[in-house]
Kinemage of the C-alpha trace (Angstrom):
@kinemage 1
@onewidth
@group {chain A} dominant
@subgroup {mainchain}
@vectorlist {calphas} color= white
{ca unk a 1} P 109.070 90.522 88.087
{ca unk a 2} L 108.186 93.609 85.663
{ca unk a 3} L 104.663 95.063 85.910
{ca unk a 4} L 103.534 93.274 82.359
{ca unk a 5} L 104.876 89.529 83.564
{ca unk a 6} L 102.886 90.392 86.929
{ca unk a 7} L 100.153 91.117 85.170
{ca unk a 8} L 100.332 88.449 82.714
{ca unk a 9} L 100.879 85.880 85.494
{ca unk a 10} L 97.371 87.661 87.037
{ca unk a 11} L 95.196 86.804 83.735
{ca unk a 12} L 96.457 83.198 83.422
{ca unk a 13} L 95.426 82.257 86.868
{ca unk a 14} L 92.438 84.250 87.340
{ca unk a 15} L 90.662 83.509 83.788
{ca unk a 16} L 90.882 87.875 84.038
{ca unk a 17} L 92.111 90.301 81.217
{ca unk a 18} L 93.487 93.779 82.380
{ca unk a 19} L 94.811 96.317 80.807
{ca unk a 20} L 97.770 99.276 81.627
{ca unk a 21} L 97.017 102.596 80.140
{ca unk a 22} L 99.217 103.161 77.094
{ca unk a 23} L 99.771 106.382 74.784
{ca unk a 24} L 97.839 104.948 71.968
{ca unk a 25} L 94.063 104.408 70.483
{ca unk a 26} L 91.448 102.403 72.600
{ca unk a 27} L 91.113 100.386 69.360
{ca unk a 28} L 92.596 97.121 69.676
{ca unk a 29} L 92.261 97.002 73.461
{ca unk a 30} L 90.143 93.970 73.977
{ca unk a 31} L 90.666 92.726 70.482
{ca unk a 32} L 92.578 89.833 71.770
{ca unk a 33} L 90.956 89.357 74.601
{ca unk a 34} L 90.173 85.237 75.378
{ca unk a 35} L 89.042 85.235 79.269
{ca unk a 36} L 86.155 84.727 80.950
{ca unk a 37} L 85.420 88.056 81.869
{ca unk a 38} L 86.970 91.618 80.624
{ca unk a 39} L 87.062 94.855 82.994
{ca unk a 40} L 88.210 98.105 81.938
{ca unk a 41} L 88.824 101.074 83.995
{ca unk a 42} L 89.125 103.571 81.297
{ca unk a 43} L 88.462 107.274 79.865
{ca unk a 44} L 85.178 108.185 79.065
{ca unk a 45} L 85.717 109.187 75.302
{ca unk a 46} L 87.027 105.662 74.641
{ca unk a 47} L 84.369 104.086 75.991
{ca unk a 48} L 82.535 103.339 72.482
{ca unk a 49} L 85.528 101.922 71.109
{ca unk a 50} L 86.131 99.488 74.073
{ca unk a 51} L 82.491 98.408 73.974
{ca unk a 52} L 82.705 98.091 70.045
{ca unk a 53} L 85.902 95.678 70.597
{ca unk a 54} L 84.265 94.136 73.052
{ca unk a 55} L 80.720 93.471 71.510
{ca unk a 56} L 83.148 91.096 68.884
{ca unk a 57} L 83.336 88.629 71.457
{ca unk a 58} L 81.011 87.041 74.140
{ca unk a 59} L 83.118 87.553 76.895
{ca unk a 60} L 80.851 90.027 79.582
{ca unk a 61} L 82.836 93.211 80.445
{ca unk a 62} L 82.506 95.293 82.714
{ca unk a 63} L 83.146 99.203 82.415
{ca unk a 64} L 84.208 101.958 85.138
{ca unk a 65} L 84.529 105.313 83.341
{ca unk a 66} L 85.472 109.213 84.746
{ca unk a 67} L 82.567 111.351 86.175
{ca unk a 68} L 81.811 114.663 86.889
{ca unk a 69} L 80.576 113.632 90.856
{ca unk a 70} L 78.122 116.161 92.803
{ca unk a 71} L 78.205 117.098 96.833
{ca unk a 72} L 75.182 118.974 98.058
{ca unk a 73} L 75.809 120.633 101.096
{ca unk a 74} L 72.443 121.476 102.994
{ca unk a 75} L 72.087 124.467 105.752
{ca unk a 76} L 71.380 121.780 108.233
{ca unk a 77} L 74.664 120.148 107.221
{ca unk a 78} L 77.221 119.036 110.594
{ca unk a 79} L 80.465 121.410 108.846
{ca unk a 80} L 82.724 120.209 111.606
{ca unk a 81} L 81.687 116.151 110.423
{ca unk a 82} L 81.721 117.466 107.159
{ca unk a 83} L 85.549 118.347 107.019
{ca unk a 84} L 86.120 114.853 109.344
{ca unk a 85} L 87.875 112.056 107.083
{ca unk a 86} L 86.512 111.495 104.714
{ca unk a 87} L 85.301 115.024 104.692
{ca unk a 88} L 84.165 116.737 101.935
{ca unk a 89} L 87.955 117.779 101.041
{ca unk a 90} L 89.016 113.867 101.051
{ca unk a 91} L 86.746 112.778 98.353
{ca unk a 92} L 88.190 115.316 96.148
{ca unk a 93} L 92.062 115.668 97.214
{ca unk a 94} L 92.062 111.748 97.919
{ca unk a 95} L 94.884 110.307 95.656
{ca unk a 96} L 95.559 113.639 94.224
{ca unk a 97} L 92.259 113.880 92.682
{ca unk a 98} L 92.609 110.640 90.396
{ca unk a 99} L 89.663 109.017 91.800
{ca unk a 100} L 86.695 108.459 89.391
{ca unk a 101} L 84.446 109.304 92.001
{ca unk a 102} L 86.082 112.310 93.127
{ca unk a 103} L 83.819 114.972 94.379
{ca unk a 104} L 84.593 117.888 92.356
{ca unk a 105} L 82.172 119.808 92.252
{ca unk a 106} L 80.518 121.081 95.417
{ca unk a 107} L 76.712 122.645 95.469
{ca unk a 108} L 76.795 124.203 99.028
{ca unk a 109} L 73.532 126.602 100.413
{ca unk a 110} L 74.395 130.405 100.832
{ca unk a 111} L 73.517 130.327 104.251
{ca unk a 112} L 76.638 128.011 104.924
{ca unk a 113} L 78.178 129.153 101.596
{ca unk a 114} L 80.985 131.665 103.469
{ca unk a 115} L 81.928 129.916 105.859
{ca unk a 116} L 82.313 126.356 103.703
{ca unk a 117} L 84.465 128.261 101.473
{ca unk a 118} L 86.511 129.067 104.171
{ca unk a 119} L 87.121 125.460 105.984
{ca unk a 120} L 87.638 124.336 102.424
{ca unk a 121} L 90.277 127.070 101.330
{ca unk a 122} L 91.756 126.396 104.668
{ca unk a 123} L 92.463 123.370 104.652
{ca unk a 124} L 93.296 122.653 100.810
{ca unk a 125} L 96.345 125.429 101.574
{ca unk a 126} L 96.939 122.806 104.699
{ca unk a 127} L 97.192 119.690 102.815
{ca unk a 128} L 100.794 118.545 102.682
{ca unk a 129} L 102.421 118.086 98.772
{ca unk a 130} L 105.493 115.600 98.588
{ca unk a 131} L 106.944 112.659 98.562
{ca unk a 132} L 104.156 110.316 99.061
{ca unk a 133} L 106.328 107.831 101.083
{ca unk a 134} L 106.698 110.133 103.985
{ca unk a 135} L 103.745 110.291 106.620
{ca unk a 136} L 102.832 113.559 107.458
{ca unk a 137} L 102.890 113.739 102.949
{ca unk a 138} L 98.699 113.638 102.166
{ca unk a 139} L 99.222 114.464 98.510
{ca unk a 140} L 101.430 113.013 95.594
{ca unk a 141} L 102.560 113.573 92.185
{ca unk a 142} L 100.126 113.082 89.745
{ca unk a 143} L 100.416 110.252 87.692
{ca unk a 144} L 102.194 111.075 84.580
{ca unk a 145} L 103.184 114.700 82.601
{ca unk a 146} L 99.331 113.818 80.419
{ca unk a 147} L 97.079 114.235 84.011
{ca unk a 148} L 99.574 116.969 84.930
{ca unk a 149} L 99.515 119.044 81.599
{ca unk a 150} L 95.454 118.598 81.900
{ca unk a 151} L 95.096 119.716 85.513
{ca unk a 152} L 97.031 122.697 85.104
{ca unk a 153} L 94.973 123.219 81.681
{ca unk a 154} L 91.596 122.906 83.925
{ca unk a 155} L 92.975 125.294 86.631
{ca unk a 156} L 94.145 127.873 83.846
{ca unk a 157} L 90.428 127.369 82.296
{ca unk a 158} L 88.511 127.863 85.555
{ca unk a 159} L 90.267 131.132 85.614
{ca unk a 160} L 89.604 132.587 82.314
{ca unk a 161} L 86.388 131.362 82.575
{ca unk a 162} L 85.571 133.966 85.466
{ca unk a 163} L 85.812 131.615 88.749
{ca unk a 164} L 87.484 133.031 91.518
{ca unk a 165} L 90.846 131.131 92.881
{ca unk a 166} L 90.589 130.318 96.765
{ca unk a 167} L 93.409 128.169 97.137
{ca unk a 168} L 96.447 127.019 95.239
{ca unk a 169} L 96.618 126.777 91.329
{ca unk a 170} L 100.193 126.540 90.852
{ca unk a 171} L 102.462 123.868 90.519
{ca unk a 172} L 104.544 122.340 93.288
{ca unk a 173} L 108.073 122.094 92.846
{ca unk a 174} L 110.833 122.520 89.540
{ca unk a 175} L 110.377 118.880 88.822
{ca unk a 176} L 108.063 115.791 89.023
{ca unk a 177} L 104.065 116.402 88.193
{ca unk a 178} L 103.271 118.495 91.550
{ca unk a 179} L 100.147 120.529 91.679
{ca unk a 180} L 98.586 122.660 94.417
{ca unk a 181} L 95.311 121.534 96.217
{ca unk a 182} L 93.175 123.593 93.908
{ca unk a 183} L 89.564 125.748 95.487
{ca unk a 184} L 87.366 127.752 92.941
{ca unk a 185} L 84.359 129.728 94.460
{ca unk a 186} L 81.779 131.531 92.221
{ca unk a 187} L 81.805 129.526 89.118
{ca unk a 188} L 79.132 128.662 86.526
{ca unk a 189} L 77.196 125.310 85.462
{ca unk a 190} L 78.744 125.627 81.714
{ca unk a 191} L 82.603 126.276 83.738
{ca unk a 192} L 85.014 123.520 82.419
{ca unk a 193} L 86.018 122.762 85.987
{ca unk a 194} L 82.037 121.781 86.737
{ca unk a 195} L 81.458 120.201 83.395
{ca unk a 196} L 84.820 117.892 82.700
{ca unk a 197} L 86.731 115.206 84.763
{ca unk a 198} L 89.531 116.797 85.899
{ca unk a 199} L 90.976 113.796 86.982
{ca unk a 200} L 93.143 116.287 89.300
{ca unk a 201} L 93.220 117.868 92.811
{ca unk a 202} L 90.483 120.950 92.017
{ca unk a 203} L 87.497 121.442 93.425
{ca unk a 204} L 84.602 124.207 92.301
{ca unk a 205} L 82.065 125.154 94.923
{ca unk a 206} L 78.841 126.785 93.658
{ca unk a 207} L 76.161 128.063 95.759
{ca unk a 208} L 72.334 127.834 95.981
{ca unk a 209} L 70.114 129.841 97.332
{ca unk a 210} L 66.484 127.590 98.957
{ca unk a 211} L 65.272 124.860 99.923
{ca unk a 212} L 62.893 125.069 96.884
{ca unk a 213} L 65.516 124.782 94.895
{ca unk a 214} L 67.462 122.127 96.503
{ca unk a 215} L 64.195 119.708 94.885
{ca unk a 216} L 64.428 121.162 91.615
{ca unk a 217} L 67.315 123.242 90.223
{ca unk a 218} L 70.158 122.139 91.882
{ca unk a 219} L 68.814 118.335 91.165
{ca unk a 220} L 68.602 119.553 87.883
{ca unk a 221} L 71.952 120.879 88.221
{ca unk a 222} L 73.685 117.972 89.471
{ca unk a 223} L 72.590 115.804 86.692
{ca unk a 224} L 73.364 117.957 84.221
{ca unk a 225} L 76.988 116.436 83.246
{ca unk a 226} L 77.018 113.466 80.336
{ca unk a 227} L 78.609 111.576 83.374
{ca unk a 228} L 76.981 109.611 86.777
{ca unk a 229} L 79.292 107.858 88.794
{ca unk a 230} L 78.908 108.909 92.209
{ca unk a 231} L 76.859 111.501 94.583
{ca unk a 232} L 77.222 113.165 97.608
{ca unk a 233} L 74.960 114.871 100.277
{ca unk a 234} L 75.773 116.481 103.861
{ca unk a 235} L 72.280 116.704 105.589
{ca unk a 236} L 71.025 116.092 108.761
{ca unk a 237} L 67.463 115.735 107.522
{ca unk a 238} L 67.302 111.974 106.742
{ca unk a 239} L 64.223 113.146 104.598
{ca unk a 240} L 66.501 115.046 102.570
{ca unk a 241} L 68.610 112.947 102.199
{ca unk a 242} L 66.534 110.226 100.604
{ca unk a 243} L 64.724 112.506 98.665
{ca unk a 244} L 68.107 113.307 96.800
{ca unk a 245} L 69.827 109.918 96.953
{ca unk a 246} L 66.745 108.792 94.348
{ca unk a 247} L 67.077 112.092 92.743
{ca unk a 248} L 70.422 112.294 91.913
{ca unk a 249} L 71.510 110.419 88.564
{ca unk a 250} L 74.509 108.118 89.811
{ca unk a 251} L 75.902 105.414 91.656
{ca unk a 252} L 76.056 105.597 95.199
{ca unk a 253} L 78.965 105.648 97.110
{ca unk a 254} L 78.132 102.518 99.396
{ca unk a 255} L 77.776 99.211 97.635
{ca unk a 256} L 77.156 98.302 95.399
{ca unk a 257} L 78.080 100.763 93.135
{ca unk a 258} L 77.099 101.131 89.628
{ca unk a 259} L 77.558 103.569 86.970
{ca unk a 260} L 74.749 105.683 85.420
{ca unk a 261} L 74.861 107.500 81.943
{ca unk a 262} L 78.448 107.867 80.581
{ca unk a 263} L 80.079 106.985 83.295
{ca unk a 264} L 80.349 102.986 82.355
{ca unk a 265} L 78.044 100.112 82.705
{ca unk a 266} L 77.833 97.150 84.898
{ca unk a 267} L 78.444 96.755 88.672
{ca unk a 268} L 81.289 96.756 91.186
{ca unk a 269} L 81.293 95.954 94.659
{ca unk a 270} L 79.277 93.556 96.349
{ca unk a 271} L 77.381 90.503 95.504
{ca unk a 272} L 76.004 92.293 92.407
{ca unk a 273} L 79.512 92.311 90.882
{ca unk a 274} L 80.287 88.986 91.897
{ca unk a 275} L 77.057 88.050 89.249
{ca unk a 276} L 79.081 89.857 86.443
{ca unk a 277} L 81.785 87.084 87.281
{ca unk a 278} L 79.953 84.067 87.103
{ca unk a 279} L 77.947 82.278 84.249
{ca unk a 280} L 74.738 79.953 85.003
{ca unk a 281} L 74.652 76.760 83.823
{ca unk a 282} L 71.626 74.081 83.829
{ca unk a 283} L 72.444 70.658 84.599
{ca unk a 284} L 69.406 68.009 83.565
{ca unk a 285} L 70.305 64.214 84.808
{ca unk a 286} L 68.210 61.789 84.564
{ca unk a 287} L 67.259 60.018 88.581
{ca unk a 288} L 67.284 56.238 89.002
{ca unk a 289} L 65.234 54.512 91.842
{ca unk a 290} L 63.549 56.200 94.729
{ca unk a 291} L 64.543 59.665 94.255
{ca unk a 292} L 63.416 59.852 90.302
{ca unk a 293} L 59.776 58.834 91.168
C-alpha cells in the first residue's frame, strides 16, 4: 500500500485529516478538510495560512510548529548526568536534529562553560553518521535536499556571523543529505543559529556569567525568540529549577505539552489533548415514575 492510500485508509477510520509535506503553498491545506478534528505539524511561517484555512470550517485543529528551544546549564549542574541519554547532546542530535523541540541552543555558566564545551565537542565528533539501519549508526540523512540545503546554509551563517566552529560543519559523504554533528561556542543572541529553527543537527552554546543573571538576563534571553515550544534546565537546586520552569516561555518537556507564542496552539500529550479530540454534548430526557420525582 503507497504512503497516500495508507494515509487515506488512516482518515476514513479515524474521523482524522493529516497531511504529507509537499513543495507547494500552505494555502489550500485544510481547505478540504471534512473530519472531526484537523492536526498539523507544520512550519512556522505557514502557520497563518493554515489557521486562516482552517478558521473556514468548525472543525478544532490543533497546531505543532518549529521552535527555537533553550537549555540552561547551572554551575551546580551533574555534567556526567548531563551527557547520560538523553543528555544534553540527545535532545539536539536526536533524529538528526529534526525534532521541533530540539535543544539548540545551549545557555551554559562560565564556571562550567570550558569544560561543557568540551564533553559536547567530544562527543558530537563521536556520534556515528550512516546508514540509519545499522546499530552502532546514531545519526541519519536528513530528510530531503530542502532541510539539507538549509542546515548547511545555518552552519555557513553561524560562521560568518563570528561563532567559533567546535565540531563538524561539513557534509558527510558524496551523496545522500549527510551532515556533520554541528558545535558553535561564542556566539551572539542576534546569531542565526540562536535565533532560527535549524531544523538540523547544530547546536550553539553561549555562556553566562552569575547567578544574578540566571533570574534576569538569561530568562530574558531565552525568551527572546518569536518561538516557545520546549525548555530545558540542568540544576541540582530544585529551587532553581522551579524558579525557571515558570520563567521560561514554553511548553515543557513532560506532559502535557503545549506550545507558547509562535510555536502553535493547542495541546498534545496527555489527557489535555485527548479534550482537543472530543466534543461535549448535553442530553435532556424527560424521567417517568420514581426516578423523575
Amino acid at each position: 500500500m503507497s504512503n497516500d492510500a495508507c494515509v487515506n485508509a488512516a482518515s476514513a477510520s479515524t474521523g482524522l485529516s493529516y497531511t504529507r509535506p509537499r513543495a507547494a503553498t500552505a494555502s489550500g491545506s485544510s481547505s478540504e478538510a471534512s473530519s472531526v478534528k484537523v492536526v498539523h505539524a507544520v512550519l512556522t511561517k505557514v502557520r497563518r495560512l493554515v489557521a486562516e484555512a482552517g478558521g473556514r470550517y468548525p472543525e478544532p485543529f490543533t497546531l505543532e510548529l518549529g521552535s527555537k528551544n533553550p537549555l540552561i546549564v547551572e554551575p551546580d549542574s551533574d555534567l556526567d548526568l548531563a551527557f547520560q541519554p538523553p543528555s544534553s547532546q540527545d535532545v539536539i542530535f536526536f533524529h538528526q536534529g529534526q525534532v521541533c523541540c530540539a535543544g539548540s541552543r545551549v545557555f551554559v555558566h562560565e564556571a562550567v562553560y570550558d569544560v561543557f564545551v568540551a564533553r559536547s565537542t567530544r562527543a558530537a565528533q563521536d556520534r556515528p553518521v550512516g546508514n540509519p539501519f545499522e546499530a552502532e549508526v546514531l545519526q541519519g540523512p536528513q530528510v530531503d535536499s530542502a532541510e539539507f540545503n538549509k542546515a548547511m546554509r545555518h552552519i555557513n551563517l553561524g560562521r560568518t556571523e563570528g561563532a567559533r566552529l567546535a565540531a563538524g560543519g561539513r557534509r558527510v559523504r558524496d551523496k545522500g543529505f549527510f551532515v556533520e554533528p554541528t558545535v558553535f561556542t561564542g556566539g551572539r543572541d542576534d546569531m542565526t543559529i540562536a535565533r532560527d529553527e535549524t531544523f538540523g543537527p547544530v547546536q550553539s552554546i553561549m555562556s553566562y556569567k552569575s547567578l544574578d543573571e540566571v533570574r534576569k538576563l538569561v530568562i530574558k534571553r531565552a525568551n527572546a525568540t518569536p518561538s516557545g515550544l520546549a525548555a530545558g534546565v540542568f540544576s541540582s537546586n530544585l529551587d532553581t529549577v522551579n524558579t525557571l520552569a515558570r520563567a521560561l516561555k514554553g511548553g515543557t518537556v513532560a506532559v502535557p505539552i503545549r506550545s507558547y507564542k509562535d510555536s502553535g496552539m493547542g495541546r498534545e500529550k496527555g489527557e489535555d489533548a485527548l479534550q482537543h479530540y472530543t466534543q461535549v454534548k448535553a442530553v435532556v430526557q424527560q424521567l417517568r415514575g420514581a426516578a423523575g420525582i
